[in-house]
N, CA, C and O atoms as a GROMACS GRO file, in nm:
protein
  324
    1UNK      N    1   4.559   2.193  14.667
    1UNK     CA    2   4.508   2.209  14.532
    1UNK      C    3   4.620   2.249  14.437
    1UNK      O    4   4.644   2.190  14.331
    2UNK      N    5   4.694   2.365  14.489
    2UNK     CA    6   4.825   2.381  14.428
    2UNK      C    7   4.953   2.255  14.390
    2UNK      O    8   5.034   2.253  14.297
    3UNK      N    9   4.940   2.199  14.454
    3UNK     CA   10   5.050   2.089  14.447
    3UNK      C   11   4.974   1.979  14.363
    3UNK      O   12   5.044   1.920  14.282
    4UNK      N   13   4.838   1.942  14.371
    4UNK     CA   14   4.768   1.860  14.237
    4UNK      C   15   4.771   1.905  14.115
    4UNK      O   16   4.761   1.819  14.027
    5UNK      N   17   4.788   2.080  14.063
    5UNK     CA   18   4.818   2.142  13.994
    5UNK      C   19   4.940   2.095  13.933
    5UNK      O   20   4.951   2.048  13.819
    6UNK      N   21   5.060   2.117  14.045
    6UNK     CA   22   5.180   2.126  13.979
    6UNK      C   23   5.215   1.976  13.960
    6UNK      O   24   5.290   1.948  13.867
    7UNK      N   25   5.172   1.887  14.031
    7UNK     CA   26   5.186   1.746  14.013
    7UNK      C   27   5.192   1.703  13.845
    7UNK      O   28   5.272   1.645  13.772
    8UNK      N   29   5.029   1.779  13.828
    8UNK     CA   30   4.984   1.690  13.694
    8UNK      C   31   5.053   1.788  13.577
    8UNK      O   32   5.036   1.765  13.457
    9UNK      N   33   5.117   1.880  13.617
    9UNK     CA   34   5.181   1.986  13.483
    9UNK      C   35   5.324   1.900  13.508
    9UNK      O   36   5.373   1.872  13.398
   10UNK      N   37   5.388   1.860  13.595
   10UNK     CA   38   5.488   1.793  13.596
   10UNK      C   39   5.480   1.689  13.519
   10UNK      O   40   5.574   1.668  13.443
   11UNK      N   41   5.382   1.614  13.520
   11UNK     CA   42   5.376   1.443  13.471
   11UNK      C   43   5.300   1.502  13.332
   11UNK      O   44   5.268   1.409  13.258
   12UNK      N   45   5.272   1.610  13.290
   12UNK     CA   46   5.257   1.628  13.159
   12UNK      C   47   5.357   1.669  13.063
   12UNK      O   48   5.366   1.664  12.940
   13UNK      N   49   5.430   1.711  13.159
   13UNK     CA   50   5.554   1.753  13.070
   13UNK      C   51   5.672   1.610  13.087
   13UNK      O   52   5.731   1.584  12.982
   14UNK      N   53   5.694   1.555  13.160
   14UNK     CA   54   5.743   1.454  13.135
   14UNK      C   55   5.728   1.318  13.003
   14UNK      O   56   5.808   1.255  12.935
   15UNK      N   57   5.620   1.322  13.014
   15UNK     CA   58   5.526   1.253  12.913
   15UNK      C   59   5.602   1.256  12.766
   15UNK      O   60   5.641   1.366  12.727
   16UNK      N   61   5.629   1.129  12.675
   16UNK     CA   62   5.688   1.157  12.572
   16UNK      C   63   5.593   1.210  12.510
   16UNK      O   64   5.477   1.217  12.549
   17UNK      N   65   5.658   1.266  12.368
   17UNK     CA   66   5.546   1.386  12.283
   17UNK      C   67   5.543   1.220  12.167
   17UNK      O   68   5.578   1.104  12.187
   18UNK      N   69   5.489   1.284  12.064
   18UNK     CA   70   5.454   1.143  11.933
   18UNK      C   71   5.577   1.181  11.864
   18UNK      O   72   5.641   1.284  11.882
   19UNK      N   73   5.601   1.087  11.785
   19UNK     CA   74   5.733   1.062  11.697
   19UNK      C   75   5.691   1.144  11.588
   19UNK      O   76   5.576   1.183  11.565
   20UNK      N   77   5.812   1.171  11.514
   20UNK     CA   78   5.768   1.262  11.388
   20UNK      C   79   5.716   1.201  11.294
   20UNK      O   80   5.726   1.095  11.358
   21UNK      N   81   5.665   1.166  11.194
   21UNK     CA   82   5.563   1.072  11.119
   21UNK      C   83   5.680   1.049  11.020
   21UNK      O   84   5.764   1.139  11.014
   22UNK      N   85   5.700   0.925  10.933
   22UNK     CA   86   5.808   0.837  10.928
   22UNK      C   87   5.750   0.925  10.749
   22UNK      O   88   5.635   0.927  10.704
   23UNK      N   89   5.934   1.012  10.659
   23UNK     CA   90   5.860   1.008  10.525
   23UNK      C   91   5.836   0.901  10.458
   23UNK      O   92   5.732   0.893  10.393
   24UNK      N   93   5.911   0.818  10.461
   24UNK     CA   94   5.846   0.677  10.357
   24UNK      C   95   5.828   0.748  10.194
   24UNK      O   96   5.736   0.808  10.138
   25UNK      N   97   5.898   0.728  10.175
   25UNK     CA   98   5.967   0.797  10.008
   25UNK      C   99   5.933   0.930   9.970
   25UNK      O  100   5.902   0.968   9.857
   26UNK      N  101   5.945   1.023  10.114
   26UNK     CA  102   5.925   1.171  10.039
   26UNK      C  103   6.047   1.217   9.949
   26UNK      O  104   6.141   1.149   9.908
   27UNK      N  105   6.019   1.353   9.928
   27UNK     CA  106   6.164   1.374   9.824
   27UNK      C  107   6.087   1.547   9.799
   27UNK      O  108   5.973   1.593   9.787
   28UNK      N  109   6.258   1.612   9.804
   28UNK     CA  110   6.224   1.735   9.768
   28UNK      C  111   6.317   1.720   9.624
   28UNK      O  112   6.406   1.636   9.612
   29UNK      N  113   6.278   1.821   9.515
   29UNK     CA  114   6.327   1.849   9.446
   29UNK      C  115   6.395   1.986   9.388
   29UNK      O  116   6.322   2.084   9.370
   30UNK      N  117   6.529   1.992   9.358
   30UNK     CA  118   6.569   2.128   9.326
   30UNK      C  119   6.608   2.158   9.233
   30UNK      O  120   6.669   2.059   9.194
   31UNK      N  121   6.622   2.270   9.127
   31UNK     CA  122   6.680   2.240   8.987
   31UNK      C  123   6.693   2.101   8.927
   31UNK      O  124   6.790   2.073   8.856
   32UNK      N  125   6.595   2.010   8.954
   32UNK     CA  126   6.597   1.948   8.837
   32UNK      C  127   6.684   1.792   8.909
   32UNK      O  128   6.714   1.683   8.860
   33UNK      N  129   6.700   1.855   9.044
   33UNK     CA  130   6.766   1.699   9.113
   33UNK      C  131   6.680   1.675   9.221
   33UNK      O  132   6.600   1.752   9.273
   34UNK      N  133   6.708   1.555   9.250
   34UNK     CA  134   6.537   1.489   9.324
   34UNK      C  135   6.671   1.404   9.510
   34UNK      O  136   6.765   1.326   9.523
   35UNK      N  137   6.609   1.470   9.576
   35UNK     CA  138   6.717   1.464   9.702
   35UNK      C  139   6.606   1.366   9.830
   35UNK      O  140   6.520   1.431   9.890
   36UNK      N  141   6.619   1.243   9.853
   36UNK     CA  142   6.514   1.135   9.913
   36UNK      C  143   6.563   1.207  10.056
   36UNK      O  144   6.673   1.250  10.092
   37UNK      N  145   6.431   1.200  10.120
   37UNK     CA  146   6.379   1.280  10.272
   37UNK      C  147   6.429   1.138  10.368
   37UNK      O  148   6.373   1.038  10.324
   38UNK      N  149   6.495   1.116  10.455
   38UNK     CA  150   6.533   0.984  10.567
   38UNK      C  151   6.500   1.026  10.675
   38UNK      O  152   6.497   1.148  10.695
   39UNK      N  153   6.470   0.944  10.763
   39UNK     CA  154   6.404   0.969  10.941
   39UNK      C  155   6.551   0.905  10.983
   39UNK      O  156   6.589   0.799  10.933
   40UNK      N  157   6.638   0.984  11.090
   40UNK     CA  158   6.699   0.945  11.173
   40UNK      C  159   6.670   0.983  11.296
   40UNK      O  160   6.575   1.057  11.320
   41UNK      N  161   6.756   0.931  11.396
   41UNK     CA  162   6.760   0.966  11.532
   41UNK      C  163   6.744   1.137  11.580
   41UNK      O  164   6.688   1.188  11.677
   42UNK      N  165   6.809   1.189  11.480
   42UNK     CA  166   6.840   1.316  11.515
   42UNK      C  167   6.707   1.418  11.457
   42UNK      O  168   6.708   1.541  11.464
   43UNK      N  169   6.595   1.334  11.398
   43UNK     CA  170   6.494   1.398  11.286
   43UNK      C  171   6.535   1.349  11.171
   43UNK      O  172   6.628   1.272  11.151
   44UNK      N  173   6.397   1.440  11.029
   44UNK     CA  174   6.469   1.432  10.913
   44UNK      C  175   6.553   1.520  10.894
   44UNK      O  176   6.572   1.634  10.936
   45UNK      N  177   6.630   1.409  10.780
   45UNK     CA  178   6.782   1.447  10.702
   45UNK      C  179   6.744   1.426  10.527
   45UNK      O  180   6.665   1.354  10.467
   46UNK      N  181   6.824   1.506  10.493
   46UNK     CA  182   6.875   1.490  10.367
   46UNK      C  183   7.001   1.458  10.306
   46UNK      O  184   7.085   1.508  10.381
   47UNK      N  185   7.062   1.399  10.207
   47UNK     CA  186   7.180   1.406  10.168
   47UNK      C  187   7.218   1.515  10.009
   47UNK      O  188   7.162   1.490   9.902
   48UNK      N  189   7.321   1.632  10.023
   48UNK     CA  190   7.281   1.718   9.927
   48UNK      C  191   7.470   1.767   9.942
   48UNK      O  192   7.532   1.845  10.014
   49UNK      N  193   7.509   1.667   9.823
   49UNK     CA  194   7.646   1.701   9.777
   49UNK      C  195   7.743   1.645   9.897
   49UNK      O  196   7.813   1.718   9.968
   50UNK      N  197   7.732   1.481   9.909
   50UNK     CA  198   7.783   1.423  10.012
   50UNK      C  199   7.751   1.480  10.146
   50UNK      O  200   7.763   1.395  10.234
   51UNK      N  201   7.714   1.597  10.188
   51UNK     CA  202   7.662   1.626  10.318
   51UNK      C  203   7.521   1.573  10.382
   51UNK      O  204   7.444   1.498  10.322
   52UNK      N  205   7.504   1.614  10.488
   52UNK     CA  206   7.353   1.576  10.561
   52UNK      C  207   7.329   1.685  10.581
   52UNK      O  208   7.409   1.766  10.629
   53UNK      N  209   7.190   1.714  10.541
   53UNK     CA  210   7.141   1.863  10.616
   53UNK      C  211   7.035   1.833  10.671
   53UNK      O  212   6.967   1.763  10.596
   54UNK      N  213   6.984   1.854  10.774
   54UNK     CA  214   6.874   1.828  10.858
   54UNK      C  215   6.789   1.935  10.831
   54UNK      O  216   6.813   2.056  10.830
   55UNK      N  217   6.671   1.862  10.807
   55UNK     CA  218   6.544   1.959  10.814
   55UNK      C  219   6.510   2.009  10.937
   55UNK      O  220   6.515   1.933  11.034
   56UNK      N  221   6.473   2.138  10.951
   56UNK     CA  222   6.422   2.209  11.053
   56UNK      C  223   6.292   2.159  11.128
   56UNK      O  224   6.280   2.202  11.243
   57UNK      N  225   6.189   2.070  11.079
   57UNK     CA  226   6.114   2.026  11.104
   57UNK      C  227   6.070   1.922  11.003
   57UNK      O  228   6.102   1.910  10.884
   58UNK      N  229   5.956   1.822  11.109
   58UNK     CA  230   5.922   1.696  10.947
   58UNK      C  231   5.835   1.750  10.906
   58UNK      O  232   5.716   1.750  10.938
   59UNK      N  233   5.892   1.800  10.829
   59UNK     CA  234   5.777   1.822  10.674
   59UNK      C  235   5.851   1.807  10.571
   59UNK      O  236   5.971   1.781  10.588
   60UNK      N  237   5.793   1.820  10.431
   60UNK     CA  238   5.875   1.840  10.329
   60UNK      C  239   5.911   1.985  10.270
   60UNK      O  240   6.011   2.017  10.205
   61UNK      N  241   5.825   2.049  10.303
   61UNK     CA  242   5.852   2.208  10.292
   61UNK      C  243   5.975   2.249  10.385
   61UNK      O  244   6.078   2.291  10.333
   62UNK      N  245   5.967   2.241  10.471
   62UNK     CA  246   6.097   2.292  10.582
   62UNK      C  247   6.219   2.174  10.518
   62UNK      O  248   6.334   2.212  10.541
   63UNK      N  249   6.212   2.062  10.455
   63UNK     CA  250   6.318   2.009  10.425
   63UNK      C  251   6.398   2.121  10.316
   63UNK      O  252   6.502   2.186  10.328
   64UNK      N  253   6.288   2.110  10.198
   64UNK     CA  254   6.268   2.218  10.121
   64UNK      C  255   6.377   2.347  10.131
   64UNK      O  256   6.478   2.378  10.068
   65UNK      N  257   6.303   2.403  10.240
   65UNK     CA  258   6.381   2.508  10.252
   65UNK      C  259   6.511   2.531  10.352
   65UNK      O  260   6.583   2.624  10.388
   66UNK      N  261   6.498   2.397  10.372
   66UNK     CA  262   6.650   2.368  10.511
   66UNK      C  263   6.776   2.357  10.356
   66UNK      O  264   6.887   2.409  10.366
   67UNK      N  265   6.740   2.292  10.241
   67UNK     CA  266   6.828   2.246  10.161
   67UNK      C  267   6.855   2.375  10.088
   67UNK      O  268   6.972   2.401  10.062
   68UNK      N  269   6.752   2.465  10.051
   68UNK     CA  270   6.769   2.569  10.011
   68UNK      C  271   6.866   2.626  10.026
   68UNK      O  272   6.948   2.648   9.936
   69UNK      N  273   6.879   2.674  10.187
   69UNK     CA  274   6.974   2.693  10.247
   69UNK      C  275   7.134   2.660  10.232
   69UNK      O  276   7.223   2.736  10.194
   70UNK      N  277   7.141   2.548  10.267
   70UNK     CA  278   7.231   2.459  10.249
   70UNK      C  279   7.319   2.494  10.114
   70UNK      O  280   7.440   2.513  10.100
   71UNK      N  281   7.207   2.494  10.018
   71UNK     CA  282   7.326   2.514   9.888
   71UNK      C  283   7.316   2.654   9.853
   71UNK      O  284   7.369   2.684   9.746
   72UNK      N  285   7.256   2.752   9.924
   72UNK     CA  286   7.280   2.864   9.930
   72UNK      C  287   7.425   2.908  10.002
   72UNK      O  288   7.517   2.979   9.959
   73UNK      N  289   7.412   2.854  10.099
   73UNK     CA  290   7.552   2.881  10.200
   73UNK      C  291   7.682   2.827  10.101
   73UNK      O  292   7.777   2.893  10.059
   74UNK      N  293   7.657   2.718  10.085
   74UNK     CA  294   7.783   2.606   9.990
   74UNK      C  295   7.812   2.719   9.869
   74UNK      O  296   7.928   2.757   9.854
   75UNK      N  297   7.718   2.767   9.792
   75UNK     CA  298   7.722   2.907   9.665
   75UNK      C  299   7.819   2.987   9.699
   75UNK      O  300   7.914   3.018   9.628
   76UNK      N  301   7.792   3.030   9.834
   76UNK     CA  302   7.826   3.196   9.911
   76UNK      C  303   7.992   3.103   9.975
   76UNK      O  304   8.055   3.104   9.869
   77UNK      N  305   8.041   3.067  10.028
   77UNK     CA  306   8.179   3.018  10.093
   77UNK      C  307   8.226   2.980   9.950
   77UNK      O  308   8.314   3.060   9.921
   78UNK      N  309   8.204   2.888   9.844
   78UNK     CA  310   8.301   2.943   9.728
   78UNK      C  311   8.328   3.042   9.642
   78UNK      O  312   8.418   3.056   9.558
   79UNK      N  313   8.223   3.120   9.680
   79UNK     CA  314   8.270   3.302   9.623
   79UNK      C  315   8.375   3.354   9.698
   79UNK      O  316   8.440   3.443   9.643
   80UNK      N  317   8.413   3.316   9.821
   80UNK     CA  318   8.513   3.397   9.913
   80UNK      C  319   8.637   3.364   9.875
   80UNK      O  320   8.670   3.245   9.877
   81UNK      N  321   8.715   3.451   9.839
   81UNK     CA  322   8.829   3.453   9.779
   81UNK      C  323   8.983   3.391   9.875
   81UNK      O  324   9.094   3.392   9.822
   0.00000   0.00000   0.00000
């Protein structure tokens, strides 16, 4: 019974999970600039001042706040003297 157990937790976890749902023209916007959401291999990405920043998850909120980030950090390393 144990080993039908672990059988089928094995072949469930093997199992691919669903793809992340494709944005198809999302877009976050920040001050006033509008930054288009892309599905790659790696997840979604953004492009924000020639870089890629990958969203933490597909949504547009976590893109949101992945970019946040992003040009928060970029702010803070040209303050350093």
């Amino acid at each position: 019974m144990i080993r039908i157990l672990f059988s089928a937790l094995v072949l469930a976890a093997c199992m691919p999970s669903a793809p992340p749902p494709d944005p198809a023209g999302a877009t976050v916007s920040h001050l006033g600039v509008v930054y288009p959401i892309e599905a790659t291999a790696y997840g979604w990405q953004l492009h924000a001042e020639g870089k890629r920043v990958a969203c933490r998850a597909p949504t547009a909120d976590d893109c949101y706040w992945s970019l946040r980030s992003h040009l928060t950090a970029e702010a803070r390393l040209a303050d350093i003297p």
